[in-house]
SEZA-468702 format. One record per residue (C-alpha): residue number from 1; residue in one letter; x, z, y. Coordinates in steps of 0.02 Angstrom, whole numbers, plus 50000, padded with zeros to 5 digits. Each point is the difference from the previous one (the first is absolute). Layout:
<sites>
<site pos="NUM" code="a" u="X" w="Z" v="Y"/>
...
</sites>
This chain:
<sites>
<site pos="1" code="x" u="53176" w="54878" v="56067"/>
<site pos="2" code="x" u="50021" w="50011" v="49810"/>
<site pos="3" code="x" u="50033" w="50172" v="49946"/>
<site pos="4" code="x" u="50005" w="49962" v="49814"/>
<site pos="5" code="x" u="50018" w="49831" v="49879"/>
<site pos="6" code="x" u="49870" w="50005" v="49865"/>
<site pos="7" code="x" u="50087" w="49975" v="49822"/>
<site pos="8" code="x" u="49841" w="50016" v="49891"/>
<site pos="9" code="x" u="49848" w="50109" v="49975"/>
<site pos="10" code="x" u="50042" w="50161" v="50094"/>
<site pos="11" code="x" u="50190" w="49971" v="50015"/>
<site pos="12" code="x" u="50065" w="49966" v="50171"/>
<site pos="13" code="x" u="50169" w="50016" v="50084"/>
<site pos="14" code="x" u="50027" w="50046" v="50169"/>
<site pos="15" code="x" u="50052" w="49892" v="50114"/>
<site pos="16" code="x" u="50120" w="50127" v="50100"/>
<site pos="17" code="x" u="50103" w="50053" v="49846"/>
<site pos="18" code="x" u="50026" w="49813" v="49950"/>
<site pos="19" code="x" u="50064" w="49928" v="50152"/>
<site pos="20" code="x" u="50101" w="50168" v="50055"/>
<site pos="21" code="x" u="50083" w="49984" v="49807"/>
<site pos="22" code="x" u="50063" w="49811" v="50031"/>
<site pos="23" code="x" u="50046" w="50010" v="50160"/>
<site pos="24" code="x" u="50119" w="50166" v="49943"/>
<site pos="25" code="x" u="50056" w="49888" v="49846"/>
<site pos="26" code="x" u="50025" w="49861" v="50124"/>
<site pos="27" code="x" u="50112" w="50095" v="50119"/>
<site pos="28" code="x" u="50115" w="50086" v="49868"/>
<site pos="29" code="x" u="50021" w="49826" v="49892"/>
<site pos="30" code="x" u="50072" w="49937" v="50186"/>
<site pos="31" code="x" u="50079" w="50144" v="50010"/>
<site pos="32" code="x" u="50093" w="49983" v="49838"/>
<site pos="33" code="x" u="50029" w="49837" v="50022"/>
<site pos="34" code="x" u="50105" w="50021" v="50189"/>
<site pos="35" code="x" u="50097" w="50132" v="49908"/>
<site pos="36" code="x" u="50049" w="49882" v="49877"/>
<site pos="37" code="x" u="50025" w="49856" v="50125"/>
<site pos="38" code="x" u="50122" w="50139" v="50079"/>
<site pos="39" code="x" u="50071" w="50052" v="49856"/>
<site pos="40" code="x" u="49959" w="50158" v="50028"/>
<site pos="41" code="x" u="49985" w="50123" v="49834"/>
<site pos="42" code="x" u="49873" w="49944" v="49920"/>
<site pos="43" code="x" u="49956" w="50169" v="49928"/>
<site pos="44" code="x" u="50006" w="50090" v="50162"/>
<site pos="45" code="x" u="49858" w="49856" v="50043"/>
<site pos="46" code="x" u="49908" w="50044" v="49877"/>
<site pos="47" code="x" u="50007" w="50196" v="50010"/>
<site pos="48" code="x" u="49969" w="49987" v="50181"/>
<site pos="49" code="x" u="49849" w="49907" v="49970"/>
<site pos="50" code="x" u="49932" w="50122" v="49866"/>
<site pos="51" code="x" u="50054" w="50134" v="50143"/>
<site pos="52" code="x" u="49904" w="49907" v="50131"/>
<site pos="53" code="x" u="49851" w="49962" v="49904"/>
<site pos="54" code="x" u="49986" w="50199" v="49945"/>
<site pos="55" code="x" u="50029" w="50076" v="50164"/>
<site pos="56" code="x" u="49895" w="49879" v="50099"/>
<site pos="57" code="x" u="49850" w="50043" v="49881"/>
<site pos="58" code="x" u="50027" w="50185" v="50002"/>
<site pos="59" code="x" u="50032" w="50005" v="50204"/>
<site pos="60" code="x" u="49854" w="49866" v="50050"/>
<site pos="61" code="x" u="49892" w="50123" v="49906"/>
<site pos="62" code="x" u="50048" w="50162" v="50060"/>
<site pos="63" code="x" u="49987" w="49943" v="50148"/>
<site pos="64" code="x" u="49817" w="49959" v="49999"/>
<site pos="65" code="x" u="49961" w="50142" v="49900"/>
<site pos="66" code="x" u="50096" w="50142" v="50106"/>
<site pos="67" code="x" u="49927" w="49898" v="50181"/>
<site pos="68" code="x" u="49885" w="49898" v="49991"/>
<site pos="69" code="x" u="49859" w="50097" v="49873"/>
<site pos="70" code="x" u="50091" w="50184" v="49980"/>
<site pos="71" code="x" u="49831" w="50096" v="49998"/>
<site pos="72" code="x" u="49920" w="49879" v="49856"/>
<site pos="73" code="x" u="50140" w="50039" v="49858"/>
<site pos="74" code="x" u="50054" w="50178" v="50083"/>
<site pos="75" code="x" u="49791" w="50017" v="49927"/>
<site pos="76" code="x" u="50040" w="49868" v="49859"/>
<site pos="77" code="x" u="50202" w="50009" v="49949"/>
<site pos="78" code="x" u="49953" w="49909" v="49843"/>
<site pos="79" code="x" u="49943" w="49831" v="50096"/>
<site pos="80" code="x" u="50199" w="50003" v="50066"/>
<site pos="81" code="x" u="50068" w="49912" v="49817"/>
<site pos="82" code="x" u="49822" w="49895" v="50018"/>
<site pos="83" code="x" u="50105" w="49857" v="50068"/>
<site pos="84" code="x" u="49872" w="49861" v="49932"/>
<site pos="85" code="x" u="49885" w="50077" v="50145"/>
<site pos="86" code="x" u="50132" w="49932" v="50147"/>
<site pos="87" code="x" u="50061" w="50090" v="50132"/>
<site pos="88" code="x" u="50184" w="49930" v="50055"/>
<site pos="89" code="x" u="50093" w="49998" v="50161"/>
<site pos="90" code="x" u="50146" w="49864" v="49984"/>
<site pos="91" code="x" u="50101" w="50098" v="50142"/>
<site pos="92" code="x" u="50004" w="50150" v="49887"/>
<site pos="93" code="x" u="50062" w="49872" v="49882"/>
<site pos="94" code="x" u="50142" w="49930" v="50096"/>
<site pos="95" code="x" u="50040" w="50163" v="50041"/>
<site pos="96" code="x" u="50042" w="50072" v="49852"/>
<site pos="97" code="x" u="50054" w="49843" v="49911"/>
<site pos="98" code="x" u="50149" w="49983" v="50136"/>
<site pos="99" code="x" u="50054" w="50181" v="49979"/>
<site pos="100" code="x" u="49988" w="49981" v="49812"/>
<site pos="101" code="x" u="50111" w="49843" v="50016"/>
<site pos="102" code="x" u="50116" w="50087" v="50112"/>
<site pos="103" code="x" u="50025" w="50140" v="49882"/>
<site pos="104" code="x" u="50041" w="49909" v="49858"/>
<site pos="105" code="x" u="50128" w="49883" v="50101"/>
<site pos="106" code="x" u="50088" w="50160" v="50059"/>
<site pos="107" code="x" u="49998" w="50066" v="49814"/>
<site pos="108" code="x" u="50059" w="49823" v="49942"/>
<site pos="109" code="x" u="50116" w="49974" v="50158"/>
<site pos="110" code="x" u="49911" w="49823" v="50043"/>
<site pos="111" code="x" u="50005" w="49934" v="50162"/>
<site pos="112" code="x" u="49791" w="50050" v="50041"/>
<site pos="113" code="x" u="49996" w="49866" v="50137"/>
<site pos="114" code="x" u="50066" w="49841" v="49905"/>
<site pos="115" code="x" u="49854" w="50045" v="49884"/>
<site pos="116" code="x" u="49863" w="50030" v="50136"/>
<site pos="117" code="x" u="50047" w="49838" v="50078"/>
<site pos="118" code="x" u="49951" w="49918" v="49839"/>
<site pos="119" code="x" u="49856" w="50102" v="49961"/>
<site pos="120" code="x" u="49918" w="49961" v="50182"/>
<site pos="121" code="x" u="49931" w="49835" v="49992"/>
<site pos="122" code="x" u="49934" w="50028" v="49821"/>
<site pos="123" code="x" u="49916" w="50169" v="50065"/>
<site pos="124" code="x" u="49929" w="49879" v="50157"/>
<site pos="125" code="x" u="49953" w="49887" v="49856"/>
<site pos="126" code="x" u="49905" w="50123" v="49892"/>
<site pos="127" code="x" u="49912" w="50097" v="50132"/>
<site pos="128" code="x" u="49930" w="49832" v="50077"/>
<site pos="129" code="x" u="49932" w="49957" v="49843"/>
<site pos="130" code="x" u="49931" w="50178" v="49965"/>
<site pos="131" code="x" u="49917" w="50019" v="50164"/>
<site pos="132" code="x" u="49889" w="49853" v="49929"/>
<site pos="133" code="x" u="49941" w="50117" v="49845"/>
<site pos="134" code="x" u="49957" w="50113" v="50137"/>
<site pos="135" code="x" u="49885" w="49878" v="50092"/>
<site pos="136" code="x" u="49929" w="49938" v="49826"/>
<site pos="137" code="x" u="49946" w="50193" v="49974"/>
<site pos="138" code="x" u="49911" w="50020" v="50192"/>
<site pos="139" code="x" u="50143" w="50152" v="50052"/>
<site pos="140" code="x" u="50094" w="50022" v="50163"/>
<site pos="141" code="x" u="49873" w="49918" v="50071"/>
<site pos="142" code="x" u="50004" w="49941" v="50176"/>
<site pos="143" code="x" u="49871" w="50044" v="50152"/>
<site pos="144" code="x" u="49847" w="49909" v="50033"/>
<site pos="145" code="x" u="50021" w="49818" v="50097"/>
<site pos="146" code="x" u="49915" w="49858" v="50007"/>
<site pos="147" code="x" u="50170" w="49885" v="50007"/>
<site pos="148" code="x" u="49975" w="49818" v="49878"/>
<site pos="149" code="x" u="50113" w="50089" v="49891"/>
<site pos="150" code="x" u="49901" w="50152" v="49982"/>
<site pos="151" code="x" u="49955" w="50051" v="49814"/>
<site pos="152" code="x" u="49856" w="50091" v="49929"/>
<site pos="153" code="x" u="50061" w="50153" v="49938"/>
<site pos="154" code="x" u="49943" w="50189" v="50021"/>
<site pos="155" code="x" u="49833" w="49952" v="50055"/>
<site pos="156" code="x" u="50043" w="49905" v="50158"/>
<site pos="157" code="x" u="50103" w="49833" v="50056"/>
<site pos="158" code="x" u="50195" w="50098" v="50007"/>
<site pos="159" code="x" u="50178" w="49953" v="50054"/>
<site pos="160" code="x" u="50082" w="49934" v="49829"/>
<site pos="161" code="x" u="50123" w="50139" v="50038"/>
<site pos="162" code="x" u="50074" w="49972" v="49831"/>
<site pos="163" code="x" u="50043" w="49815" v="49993"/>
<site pos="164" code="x" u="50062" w="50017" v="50202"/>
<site pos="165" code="x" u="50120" w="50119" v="49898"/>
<site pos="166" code="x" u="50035" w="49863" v="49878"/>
<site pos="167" code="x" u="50011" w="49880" v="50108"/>
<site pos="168" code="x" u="50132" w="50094" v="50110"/>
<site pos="169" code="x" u="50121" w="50054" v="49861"/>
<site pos="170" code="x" u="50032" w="49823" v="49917"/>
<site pos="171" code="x" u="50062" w="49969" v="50195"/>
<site pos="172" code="x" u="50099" w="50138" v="49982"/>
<site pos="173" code="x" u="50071" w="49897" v="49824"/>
<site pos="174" code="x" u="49994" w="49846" v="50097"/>
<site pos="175" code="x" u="50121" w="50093" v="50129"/>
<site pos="176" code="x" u="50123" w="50100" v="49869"/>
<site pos="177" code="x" u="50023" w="49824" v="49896"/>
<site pos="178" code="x" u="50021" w="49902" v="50160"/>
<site pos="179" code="x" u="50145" w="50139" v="50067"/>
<site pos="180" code="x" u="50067" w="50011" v="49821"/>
<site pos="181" code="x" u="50000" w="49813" v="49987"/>
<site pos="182" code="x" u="50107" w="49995" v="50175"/>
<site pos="183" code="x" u="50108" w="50106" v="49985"/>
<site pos="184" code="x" u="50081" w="49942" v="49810"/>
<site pos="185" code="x" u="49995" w="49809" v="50071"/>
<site pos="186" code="x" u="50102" w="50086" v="50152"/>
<site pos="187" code="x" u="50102" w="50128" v="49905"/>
<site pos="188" code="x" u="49941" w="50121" v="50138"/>
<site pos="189" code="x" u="50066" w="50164" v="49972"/>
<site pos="190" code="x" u="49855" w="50099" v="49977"/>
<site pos="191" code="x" u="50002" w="50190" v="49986"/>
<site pos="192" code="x" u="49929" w="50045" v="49830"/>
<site pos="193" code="x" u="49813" w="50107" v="50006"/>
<site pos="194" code="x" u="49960" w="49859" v="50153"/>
<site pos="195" code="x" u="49877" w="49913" v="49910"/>
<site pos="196" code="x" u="49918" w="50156" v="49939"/>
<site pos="197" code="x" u="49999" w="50049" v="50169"/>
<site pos="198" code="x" u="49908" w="49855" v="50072"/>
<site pos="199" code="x" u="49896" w="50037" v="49872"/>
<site pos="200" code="x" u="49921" w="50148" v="50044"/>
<site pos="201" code="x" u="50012" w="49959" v="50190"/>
<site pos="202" code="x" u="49868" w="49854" v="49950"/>
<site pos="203" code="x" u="49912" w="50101" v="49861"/>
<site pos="204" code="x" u="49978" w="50130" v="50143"/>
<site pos="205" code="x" u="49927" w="49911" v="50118"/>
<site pos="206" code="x" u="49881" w="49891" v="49885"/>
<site pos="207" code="x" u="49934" w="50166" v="49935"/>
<site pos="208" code="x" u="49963" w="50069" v="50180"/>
<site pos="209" code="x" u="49911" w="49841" v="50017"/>
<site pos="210" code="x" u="49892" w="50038" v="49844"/>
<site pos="211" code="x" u="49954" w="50188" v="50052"/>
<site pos="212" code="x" u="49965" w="49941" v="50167"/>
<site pos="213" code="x" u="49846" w="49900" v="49938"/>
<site pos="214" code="x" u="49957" w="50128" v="49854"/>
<site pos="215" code="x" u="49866" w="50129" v="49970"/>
<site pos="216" code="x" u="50000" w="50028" v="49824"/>
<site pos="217" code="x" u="50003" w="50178" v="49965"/>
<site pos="218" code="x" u="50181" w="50069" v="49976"/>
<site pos="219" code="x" u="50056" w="50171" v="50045"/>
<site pos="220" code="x" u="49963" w="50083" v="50183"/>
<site pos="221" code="x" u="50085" w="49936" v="50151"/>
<site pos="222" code="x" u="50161" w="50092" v="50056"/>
<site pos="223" code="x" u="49984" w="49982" v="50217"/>
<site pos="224" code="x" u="49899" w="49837" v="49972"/>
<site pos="225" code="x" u="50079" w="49903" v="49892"/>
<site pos="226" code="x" u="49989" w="49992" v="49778"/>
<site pos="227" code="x" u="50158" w="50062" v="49903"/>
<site pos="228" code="x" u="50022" w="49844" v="49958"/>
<site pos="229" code="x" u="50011" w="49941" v="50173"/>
<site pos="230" code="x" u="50127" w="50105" v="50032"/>
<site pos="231" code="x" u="50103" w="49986" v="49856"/>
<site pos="232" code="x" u="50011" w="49807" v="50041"/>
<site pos="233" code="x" u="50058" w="50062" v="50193"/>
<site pos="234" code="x" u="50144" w="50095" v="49863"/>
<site pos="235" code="x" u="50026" w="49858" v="49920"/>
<site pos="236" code="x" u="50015" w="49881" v="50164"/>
<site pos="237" code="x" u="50116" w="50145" v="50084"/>
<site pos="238" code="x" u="50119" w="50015" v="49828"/>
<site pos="239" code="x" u="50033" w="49813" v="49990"/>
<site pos="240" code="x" u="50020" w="49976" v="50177"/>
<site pos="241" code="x" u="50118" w="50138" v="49995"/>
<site pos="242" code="x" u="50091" w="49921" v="49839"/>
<site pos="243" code="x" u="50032" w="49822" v="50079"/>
<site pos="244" code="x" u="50056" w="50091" v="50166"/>
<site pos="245" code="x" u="50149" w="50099" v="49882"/>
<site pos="246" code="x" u="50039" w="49850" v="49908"/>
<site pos="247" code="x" u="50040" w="49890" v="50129"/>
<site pos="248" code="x" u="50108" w="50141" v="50073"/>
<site pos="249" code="x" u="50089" w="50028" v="49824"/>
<site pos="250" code="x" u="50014" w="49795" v="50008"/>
<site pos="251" code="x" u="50056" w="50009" v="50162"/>
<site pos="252" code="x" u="50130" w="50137" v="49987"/>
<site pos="253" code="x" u="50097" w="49968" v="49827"/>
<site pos="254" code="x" u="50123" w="50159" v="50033"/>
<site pos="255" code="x" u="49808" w="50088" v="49979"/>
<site pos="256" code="x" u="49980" w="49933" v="49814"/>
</sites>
């Protein structure tokens, strides 16, 4: 672990913020650069990544703060803006950023799922890169094992729980590029909002795989398993659902 870099004499930056800022500034450069690759607007790119970027912070953090640690700022409402102190939950994030994104392609009458197919692999990109601020920092720590991989962290030998997450989304990029790659050499006609689909079918199930082995503290259990846990079940369920209707729309043009 390295929670903070030491700049000088009682200066230090944390490690968390760091990484979590360039992997963000990673994503939406990639972003921005698919949309121009497209040709898609390129100031609907960028006001969909200021959108994003907004409404992921504001939703990852309400999130934690309304869930995970309610009775610590119902006592202390002030520690709710102190941000510097952590306390994010990316699905809170996602959440929000999509429906922000939604609403502002139904306001600007953009097609929402050409842009979430180009926003998922650089959202798989960023959040495997930000997963390893979170195992620089020593949170979401995994459950004691005493596997060769194990790291010390918490006090005990753990499940690297966050670069397993890593590890599993940049096979989830692996897979998007490798299908998006496919189907332009093929020209196969594939129904737009698939890739963002596959996306959070593979997201989903990598994130299951991460609370699985987790025992960080994070909110009460809802029948046994962490909100988060069952907001990736959501998650796996919705794109399932979404490649099911796509391939009927593809299927069935009179349906388009």
């Amino acid at each position: 672990m390295q929670p903070e870099i030491l700049l000088g004499s009682g200066v230090s930056l944390p490690t968390y913020y760091l990484v979590v800022s360039l992997s963000a500034l990673a994503g939406c450069l990639w972003f921005l650069r698919r949309a121009e690759h497209k040709r898609m607007p390129r100031l609907i790119a960028i006001d969909l990544t200021l959108i994003v970027l907004v409404a992921g912070f504001v939703g990852a953090r309400l999130l934690h703060v309304t869930f995970e640690e309610p009775e610590y700022y119902r006592q202390a409402p002030a520690q709710i803006f102190a941000i510097w102190n952590g306390g994010f939950v990316f699905l809170g994030g996602l959440i929000a950023a999509a429906l922000g994104a939604a609403f502002f392609c139904d306001w600007k009458r953009e097609p929402f799922w050409l842009w979430a197919d180009l926003a998922a692999p650089a959202a798989a990109l960023a959040y495997a890169f930000g997963r390893v601020g979170c195992f620089l920092n020593g949170c979401c720590y995994g459950s004691e094992c005493l596997l060769p991989w194990a790291v010390f962290m918490g006090g005990a030998s753990r499940h690297p729980t966050q670069l397993y997450a890593s590890a599993w989304e940049l096979f989830t990029l692996f897979v998007l590029l490798t299908v998006e790659r496919i189907a332009r050499r093929d020209k196969l006609p594939i129904a737009p909002g698939s890739f963002f689909a596959i996306w959070l079918v593979f997201h989903g199930m990598g994130r299951l795989i991460m609370e699985h082995f987790r025992v960080d503290p994070r909110g009460d259990e809802i029948w046994g398993l962490s909100l988060s846990s069952w907001l990736s079940l959501i998650l796996l369920g919705s794109g399932l659902a979404l490649l099911l209707q796509f391939l009927k729309v593809r299927s069935n043009p009179l349906r388009r």
